[in-house]
N, C-alpha and C positions, 0 to 999 in steps of 0.2 A: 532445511527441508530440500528434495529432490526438485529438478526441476518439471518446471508445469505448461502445458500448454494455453498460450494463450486466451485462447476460448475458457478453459475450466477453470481459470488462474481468476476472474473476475467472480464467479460464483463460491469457486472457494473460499476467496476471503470474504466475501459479504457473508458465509457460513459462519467464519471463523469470527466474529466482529461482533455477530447477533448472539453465539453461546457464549461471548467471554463477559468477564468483571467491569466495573467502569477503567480504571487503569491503564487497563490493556488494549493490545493492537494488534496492528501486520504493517508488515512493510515489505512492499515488492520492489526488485528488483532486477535489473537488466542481466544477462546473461553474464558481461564484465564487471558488474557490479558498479558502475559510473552511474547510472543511473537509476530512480526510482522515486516511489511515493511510500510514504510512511500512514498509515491511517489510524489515529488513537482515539478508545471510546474515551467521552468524559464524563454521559449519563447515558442513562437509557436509550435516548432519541437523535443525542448532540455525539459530531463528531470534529476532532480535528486531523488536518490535511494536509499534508507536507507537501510540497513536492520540490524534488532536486533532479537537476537534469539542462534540460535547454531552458525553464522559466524555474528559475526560485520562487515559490510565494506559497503562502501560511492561510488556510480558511478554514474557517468553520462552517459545519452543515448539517443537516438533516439526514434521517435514514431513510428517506422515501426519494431527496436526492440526490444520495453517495450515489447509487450506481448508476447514474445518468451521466456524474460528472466523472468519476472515474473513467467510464469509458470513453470519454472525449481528453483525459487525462493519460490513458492509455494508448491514443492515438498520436495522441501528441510527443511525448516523451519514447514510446518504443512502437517507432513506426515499422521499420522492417524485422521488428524479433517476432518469433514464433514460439520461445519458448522464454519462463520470467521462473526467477527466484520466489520463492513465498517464504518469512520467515513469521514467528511467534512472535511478539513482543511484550515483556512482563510491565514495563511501565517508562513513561516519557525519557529517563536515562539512557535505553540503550537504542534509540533513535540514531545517536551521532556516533555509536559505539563502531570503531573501524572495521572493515570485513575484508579479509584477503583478496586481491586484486590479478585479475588474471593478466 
């Protein structure tokens, strides 16, 4: 996907999270692709949370507070980006799947 402004980048994917399957996800991404968070549903309510960047660590959470923590997640990991990757994700395999590197 194109890139997305940081402000719409956080509503998109809570868009994109709430219409998909349990399986699936998003994963955002830094402009050079070094950095980001992975977000997969597992059930209706329950999500899991990646994130790769300046802190490695694995959580699980709620959907009333993914977007609380994402965007303390988003602060943290892409402090001066203004603009983030958004990608689909069909299911936990292509989490670690490589992406060309600028």
């Amino acid at each position: 996907m194109a890139l997305l402004n940081i402000e719409t980048c956080l509503k998109r994917a809570l868009n994109m999270l709430e219409k998909s399957s349990a399986p699936a996800g998003v994963e955002i991404l830094s402009y050079k692709r070094n950095r980001g968070v992975a977000v997969l549903k597992l059930d209706d309510n329950r999500f899991l949370v990646r994130e790769r960047g300046y802190n490695d660590e694995e959580f699980r959470s709620d959907y009333s507070d993914l977007a609380r923590r994402l965007k303390s997640i988003f602060k943290r990991e892409f402090p001066r980006s203004r603009k983030l990757r958004l990608y689909r994700l069909a299911g936990p395999e292509e989490i670690n799947r490589p992406r060309k590197k600028l």
